[in-house]
C-alpha positions in Angstrom: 21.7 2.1 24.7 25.5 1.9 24.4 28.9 0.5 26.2 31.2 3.2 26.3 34.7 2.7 27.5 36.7 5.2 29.2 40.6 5.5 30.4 40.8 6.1 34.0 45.0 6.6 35.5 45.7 4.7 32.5 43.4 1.7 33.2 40.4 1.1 31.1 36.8 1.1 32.4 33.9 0.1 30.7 30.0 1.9 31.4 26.5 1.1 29.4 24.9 4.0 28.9 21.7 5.9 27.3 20.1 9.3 27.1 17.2 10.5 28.9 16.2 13.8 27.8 19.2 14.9 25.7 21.4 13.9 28.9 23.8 10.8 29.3 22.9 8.6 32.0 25.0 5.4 33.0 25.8 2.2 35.0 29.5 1.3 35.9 30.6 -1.4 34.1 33.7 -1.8 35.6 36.6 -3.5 33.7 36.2 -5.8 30.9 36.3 -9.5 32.7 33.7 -7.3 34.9 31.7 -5.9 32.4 30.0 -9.2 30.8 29.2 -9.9 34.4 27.2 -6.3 35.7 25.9 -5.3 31.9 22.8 -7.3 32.8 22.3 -6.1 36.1 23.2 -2.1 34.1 20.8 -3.0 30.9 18.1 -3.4 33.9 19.2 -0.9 36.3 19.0 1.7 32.9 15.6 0.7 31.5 14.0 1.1 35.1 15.2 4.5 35.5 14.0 5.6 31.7 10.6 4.1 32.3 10.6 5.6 36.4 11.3 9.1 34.8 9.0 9.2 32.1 6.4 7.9 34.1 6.9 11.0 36.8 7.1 13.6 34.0 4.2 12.3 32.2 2.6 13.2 35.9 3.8 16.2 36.1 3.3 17.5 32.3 -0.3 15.5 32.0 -1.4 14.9 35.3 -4.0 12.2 34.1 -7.2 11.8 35.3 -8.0 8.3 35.0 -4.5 6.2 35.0 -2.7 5.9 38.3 1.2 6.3 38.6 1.5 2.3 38.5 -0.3 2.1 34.9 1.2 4.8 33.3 5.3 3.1 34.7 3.4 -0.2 32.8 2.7 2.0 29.6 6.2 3.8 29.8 7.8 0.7 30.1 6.2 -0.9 26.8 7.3 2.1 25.0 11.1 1.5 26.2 10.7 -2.5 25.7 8.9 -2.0 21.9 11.8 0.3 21.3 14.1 -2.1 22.0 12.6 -4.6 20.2 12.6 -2.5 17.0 16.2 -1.3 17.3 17.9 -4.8 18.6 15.9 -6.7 15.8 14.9 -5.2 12.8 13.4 -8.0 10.6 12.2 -9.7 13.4 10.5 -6.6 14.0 9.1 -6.7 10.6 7.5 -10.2 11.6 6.0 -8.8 14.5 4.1 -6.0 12.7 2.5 -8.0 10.2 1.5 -10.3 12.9 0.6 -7.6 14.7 -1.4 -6.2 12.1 -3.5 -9.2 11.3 -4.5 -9.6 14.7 -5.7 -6.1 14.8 -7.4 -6.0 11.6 -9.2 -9.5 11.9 -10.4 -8.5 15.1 -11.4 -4.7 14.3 -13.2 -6.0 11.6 -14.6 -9.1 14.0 -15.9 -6.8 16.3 -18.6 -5.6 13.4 -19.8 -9.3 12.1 -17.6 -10.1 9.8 -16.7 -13.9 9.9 -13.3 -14.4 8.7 -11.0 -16.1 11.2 -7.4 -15.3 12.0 -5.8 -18.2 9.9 -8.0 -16.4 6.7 -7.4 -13.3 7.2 -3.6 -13.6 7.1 -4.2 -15.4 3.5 -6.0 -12.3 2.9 -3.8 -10.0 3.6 -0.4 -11.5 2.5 -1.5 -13.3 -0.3 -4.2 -11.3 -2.1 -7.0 -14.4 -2.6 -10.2 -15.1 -1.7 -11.5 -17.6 0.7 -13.9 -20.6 -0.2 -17.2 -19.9 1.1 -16.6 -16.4 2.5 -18.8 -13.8 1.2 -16.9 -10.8 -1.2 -17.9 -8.1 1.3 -16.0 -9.8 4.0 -12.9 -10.2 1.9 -12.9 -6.5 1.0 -13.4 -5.9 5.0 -9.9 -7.4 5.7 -8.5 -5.7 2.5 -9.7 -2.5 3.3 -8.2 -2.6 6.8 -5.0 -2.6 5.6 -5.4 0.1 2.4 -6.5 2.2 5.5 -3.2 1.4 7.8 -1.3 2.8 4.5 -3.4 5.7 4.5 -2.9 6.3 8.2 1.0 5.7 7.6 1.0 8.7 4.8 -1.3 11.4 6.5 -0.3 13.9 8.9 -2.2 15.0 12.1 -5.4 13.8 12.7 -8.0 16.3 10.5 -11.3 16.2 9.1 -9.0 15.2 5.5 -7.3 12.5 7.3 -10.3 11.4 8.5 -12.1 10.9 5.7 -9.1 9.6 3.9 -8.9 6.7 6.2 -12.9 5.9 5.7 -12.6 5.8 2.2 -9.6 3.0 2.2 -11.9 1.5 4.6 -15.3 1.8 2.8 -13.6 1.2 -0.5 -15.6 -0.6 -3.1 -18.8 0.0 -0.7 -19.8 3.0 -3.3 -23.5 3.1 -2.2 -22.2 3.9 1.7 -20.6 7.0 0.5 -17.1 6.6 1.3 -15.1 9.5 2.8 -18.4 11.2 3.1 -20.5 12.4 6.3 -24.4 10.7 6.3 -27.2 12.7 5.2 -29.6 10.5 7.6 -30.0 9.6 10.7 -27.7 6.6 12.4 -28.7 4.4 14.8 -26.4 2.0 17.1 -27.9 -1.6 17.2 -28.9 -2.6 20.5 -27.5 0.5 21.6 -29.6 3.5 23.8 -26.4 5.8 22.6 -28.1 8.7 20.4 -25.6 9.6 17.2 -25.2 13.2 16.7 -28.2 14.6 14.1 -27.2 14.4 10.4 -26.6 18.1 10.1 -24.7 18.5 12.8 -22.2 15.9 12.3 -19.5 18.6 10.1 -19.9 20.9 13.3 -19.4 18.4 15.8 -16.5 16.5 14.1 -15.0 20.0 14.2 -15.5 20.6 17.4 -14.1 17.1 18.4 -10.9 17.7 16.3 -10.4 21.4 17.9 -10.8 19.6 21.6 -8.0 17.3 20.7 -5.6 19.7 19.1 -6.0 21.5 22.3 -5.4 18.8 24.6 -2.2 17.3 22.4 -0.1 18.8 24.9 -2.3 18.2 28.3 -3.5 15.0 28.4 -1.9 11.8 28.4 -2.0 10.4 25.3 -3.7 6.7 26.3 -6.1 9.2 27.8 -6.4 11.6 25.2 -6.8 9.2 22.2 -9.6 6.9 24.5 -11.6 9.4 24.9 -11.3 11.0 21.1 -12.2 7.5 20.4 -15.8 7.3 22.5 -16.8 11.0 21.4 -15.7 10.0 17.5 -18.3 7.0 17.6 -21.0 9.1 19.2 -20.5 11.2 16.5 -21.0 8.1 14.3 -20.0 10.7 11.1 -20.7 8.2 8.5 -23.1 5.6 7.1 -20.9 2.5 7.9 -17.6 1.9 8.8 -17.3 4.0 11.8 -16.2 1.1 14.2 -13.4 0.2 12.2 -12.5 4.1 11.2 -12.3 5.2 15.3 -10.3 2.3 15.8 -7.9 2.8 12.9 -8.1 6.6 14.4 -7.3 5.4 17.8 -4.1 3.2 17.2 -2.9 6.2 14.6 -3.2 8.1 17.8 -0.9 5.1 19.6 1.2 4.4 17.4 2.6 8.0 16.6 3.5 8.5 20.3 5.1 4.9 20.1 3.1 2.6 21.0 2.2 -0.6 20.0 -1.5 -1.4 18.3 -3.7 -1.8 20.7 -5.9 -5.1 19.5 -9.6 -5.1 19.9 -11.6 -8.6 19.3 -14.1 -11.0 19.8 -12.4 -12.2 23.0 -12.6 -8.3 24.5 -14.7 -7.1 22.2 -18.1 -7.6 24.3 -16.3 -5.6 27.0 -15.8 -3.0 24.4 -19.2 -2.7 23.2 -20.3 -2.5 27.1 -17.8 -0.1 28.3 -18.1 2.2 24.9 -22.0 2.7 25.3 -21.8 3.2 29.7 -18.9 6.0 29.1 -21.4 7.5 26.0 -24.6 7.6 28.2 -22.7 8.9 31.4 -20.8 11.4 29.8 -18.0 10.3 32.1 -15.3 9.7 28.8 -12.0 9.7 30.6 -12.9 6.7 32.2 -12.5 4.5 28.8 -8.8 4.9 29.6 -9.2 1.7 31.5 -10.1 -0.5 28.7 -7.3 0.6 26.5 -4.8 0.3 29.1 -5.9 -3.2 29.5 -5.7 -4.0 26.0 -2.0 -2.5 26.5 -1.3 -4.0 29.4 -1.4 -7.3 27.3 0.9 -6.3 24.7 2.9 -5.1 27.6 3.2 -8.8 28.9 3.7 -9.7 25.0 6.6 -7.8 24.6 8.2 -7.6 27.6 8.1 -11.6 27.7 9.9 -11.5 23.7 12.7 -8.8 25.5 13.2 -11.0 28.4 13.8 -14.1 26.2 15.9 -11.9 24.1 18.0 -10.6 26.3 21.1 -12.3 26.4 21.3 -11.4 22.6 20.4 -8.0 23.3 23.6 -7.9 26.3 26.1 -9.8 23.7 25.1 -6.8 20.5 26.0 -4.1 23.3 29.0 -5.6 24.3 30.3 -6.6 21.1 29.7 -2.3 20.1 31.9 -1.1 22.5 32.6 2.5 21.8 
């Protein structure tokens, strides 16, 4: 997003302006007394258009199953607000990430029993030490987490090598769980009626899953396509350990490369989680898991949009102070 200025019958006009699809789109500024008064009312006007017409080509190229027209605007619109967020402030940006990422991790990690809260885990992850009275495993846990987010931030697409990359950051130092390896033995969900897939199927399965998604890259919406990757991967349950926190690194991949924010599961949702995961398992009906991580977007949405709105009478002076 830009001001642009333009000379009119030798009077000068000013107009903010973005692209949408290769194309220029604008709001009349008017002149330059005028312009610090209607760039607000223009930034707003602008981002509301974008996050309309993404919305009603994601319809139209998708057409989702599960999300309504109303959710996917919400979604659309964190993309545009994150994006702003990035571009307008770059090391505050850098703040938010690691914040971000400590959130996600403890809670991913959470979600499976381990015991370390949010305070610890960030002494964890930014400083490299131990915690009094915390068992070893757990500290590797929250290590691990984030050997596997710079794992996720090298590979490629999502393949059977990526995959198994990311479990062996995540299992690392877990030797006797065979890291980056598929079980040889049955797997069992606790307190779960879900049955995994059969040891000596998993290779064929995992392949069959990864083949379903490279089909459906371009025809399903990705909140859609990467909730229900999610709830067949942990059917699957490919590995000894570690698949809870592998899907979900596998599922914000999936997010993040199509610009969104993490999507943070924890103790506070995580029972939902559980709940949900299993009923969309047993029914077969995996679309429908599109719900619960819209809901954990929906909350970033709030997060973000809330930092923007605070933000944005610094955002309005950068633009006008770029006038091209």
């Amino acid at each position: 997003m830009f001001v642009s200025k333009r000379k009119i019958k030798g009077k000068v006009y000013f107009y903010l302006e973005d692209r949408l699809n290769g194309k220029r789109i604008s709001f009349f500024l008017g002149g330059k007394k005028q312009a610090n008064a209607r760039i607000e009312a223009g930034f707003n006007e602008l981002l509301r258009e974008k996050a309309v017409h993404n919305a009603k080509n994601s319809l139209k190229k998708f057409k989702p199953r599960v999300l309504s027209f109303p959710e996917i605007l919400l979604l659309e619109r964190l993309k545009l607000d994150f994006e702003l967020l990035q571009d307008f402030f770059p090391q505050a940006f850098k703040s938010f990430e690691e914040d971000e990422f400590v959130r996600y991790a403890q809670g991913s990690a959470s979600v499976e029993g381990n015991s370390l809260s949010l305070q610890e885990a960030s002494i964890v992850l930014s400083k490299g030490v131990s915690i009094a009275g915390k068992k070893i495993d757990e500290i590797k846990e929250i290590e691990n987490m984030k050997k596997a987010a710079l794992v996720s931030k090298r590979v490629g697409n999502v393949t059977e090598r990526s995959i198994k990359k990311i479990h062996s950051a995540i299992m690392d130092g877990f030797e006797e769980k065979k890291p980056g390896e598929y079980r040889q033995e049955p797997m069992f969900i606790t307190a779960s009626r879900v049955k995994t897939t059969k040891a000596e199927q998993v290779p064929k399965e995992t392949e069959k899953l990864l083949e379903w998604y490279k089909k459906n890259l371009e025809r399903v919406y990705p909140i859609e396509l990467a909730s229900e990757f999610h709830t067949r991967f942990e059917q699957i349950h490919p590995f000894l350990d570690g698949n809870g926190r592998t899907g979900r690194e596998l599922l914000n991949l999936m997010l993040q490369r199509q610009g969104f924010p993490r999507a943070i599961i924890n103790l506070k949702n995580g029972a939902s989680y559980i709940v949900l995961l299993e009923r969309v398992q047993l029914s077969k009906q995996h679309p429908k898991f599109s719900k619960f991580i819209f809901a954990c977007l929906e909350s970033r949405a709030k997060e973000v949009g809330e930092i923007i709105k605070e933000n944005k009478g610094i955002i309005l002076k950068k633009l006008l102070e770029k006038k091209k």
